[in-house]
C-alpha positions as CSV (number, residue, x, y, z in Angstrom):
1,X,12.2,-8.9,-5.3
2,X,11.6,-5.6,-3.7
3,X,13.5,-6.7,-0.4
4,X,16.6,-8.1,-1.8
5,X,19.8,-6.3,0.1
6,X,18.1,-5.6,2.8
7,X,18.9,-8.0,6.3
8,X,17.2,-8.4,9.3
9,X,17.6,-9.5,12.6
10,X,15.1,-11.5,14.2
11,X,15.4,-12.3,17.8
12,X,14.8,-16.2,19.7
13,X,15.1,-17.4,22.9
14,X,13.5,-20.7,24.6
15,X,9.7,-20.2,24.4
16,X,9.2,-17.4,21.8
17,X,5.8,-17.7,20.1
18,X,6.0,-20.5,16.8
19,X,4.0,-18.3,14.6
20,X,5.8,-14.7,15.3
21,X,8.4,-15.9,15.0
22,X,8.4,-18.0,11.6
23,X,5.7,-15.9,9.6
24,X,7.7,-12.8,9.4
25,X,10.5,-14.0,9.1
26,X,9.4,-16.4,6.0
27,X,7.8,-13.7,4.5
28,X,10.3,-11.4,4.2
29,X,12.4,-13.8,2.8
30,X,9.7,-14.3,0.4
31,X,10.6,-11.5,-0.8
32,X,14.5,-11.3,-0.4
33,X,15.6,-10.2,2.6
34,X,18.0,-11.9,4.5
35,X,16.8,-12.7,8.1
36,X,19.4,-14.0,10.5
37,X,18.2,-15.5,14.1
38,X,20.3,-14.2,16.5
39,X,20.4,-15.8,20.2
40,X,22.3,-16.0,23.2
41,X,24.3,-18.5,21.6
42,X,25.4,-18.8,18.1
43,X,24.0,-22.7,16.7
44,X,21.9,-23.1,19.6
45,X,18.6,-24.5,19.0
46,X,15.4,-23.3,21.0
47,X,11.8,-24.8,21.3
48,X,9.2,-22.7,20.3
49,X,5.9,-22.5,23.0
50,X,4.4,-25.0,20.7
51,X,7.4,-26.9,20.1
52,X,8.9,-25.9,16.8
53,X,12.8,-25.4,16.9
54,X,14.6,-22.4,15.9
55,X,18.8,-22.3,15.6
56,X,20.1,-19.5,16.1
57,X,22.3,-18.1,13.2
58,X,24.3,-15.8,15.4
59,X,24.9,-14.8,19.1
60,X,23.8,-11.7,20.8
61,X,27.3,-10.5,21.2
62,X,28.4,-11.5,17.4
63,X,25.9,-8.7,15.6
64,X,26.5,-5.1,15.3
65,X,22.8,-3.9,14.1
66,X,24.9,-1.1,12.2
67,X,24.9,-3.7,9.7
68,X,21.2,-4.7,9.7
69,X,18.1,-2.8,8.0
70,X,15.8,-4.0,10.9
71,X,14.9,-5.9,13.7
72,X,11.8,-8.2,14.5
73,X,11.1,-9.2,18.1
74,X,8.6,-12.3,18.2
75,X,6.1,-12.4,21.6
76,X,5.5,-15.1,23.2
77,X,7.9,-15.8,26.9
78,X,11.0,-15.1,25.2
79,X,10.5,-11.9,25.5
80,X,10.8,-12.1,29.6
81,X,14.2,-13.5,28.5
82,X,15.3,-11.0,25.7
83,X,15.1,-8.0,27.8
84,X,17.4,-9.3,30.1
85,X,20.5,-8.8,28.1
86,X,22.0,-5.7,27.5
87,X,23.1,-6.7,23.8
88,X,19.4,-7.1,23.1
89,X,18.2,-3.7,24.3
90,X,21.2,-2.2,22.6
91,X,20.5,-3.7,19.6
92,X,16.8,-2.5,19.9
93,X,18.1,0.6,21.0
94,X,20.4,1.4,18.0
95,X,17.7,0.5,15.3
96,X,15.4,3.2,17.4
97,X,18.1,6.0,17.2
98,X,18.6,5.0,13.6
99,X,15.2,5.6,12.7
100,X,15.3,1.8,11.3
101,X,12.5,-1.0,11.2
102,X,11.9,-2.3,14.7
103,X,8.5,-4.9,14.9
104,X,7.2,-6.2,17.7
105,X,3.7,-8.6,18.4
106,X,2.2,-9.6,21.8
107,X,4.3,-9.9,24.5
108,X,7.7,-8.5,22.5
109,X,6.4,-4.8,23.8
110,X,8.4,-6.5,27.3
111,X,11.8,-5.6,25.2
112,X,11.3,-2.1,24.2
113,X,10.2,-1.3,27.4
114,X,12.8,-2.3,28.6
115,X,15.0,-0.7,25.8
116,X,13.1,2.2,27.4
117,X,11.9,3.9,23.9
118,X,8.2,3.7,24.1
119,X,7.6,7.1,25.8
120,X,5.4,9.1,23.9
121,X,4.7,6.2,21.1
122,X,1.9,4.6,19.4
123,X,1.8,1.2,20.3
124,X,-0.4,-2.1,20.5
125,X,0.3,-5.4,21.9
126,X,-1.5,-8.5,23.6
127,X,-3.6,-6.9,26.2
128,X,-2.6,-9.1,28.6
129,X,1.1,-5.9,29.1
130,X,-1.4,-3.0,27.7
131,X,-0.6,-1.9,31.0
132,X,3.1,-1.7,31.2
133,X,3.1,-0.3,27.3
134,X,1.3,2.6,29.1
135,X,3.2,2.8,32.2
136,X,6.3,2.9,29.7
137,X,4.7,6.3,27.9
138,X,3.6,4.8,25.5
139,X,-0.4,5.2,24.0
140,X,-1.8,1.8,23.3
141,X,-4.4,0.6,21.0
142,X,-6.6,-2.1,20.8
143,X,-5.9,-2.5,16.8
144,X,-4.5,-5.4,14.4
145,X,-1.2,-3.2,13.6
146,X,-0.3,-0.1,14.8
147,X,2.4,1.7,12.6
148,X,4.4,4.6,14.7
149,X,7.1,5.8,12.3
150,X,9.8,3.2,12.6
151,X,8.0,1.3,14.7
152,X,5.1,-1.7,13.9
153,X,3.3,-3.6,16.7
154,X,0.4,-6.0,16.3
155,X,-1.7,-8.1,19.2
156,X,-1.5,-11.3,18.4
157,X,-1.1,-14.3,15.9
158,X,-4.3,-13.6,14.0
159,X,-3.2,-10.3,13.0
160,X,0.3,-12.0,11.4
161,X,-0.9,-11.2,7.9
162,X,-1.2,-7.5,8.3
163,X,1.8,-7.2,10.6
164,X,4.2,-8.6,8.4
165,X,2.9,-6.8,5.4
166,X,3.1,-3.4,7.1
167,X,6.9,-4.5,8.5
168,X,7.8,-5.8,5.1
169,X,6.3,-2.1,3.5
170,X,8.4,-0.2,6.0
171,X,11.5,-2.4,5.4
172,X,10.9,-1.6,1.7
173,X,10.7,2.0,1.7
174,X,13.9,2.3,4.2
């Protein structure tokens, strides 16, 4: 398995999106990665939008992302709640400066705004923030995946497939 050794973090809060959340994340482990959910509270479980749960395997405070190959950041509302704590932009943060994996879809763009590391990027996202990804810096396309070194962003649930792919491709080659 071409990913085994390598762990990632993948961000939840109430309300995140079902699917961005859980395709990722089960296909990396498909093949071997570790993803670990990491919340404000450690065991804490949190409906999805659509109401599938997520527990958390860790808190936001417990992780150092030195010890993590990546990071995913699912969209739905949980990203309004992510970027509210300064764990979560530092986490974001670090993995920018370390030139490691970060993926983001829909409205996850919210957190690396807020992280403040768009200026200057390549970026897509739903539509629905294409202006704040631009009034962050950043460039924004209207495309399925867009790949800007360390960083992957997709729209929306229908591009999931070529998303995780292109994540699970980066995560490979770092």
């Amino acid at each position: 398995m071409r990913l085994q050794g390598k762990k990632v973090i993948q961000l939840v809060s109430k309300d995140f999106e079902d699917l961005e959340l859980w395709y990722p994340l089960l296909r990396l482990q498909e093949e071997g990665a570790t993803v670990h959910l990491v919340g404000e509270k450690a065991g804490e479980v949190y409906p999805g939008k659509y109401g599938v749960p997520a527990a958390s395997d860790y808190a936001f405070d417990e992780i150092d992302p030195a010890n993590y190959d990546g990071i995913l950041v699912p969209g739905g509302w949980s990203p309004d709640k992510l970027r509210r704590y300064d764990s979560v932009l530092n986490m974001v943060r670090h993995m920018n400066e370390h030139h490691k994996p970060i993926g983001e879809i829909c409205h996850a763009g919210w957190v690396l705004i807020s992280a403040g590391i768009l200026e200057g990027r390549q970026v897509t996202s739903t539509p629905g923030i294409k202006d704040d990804m631009i009034n962050a810096g950043a460039t924004w396309y209207d495309e399925a995946v867009v790949k800007d070194g360390h960083i992957i962003s997709a729209r929306r649930p229908p591009d999931l497939p070529p998303y995780a792919k292109a994540f699970a491709d980066l995560l490979a080659e770092s």
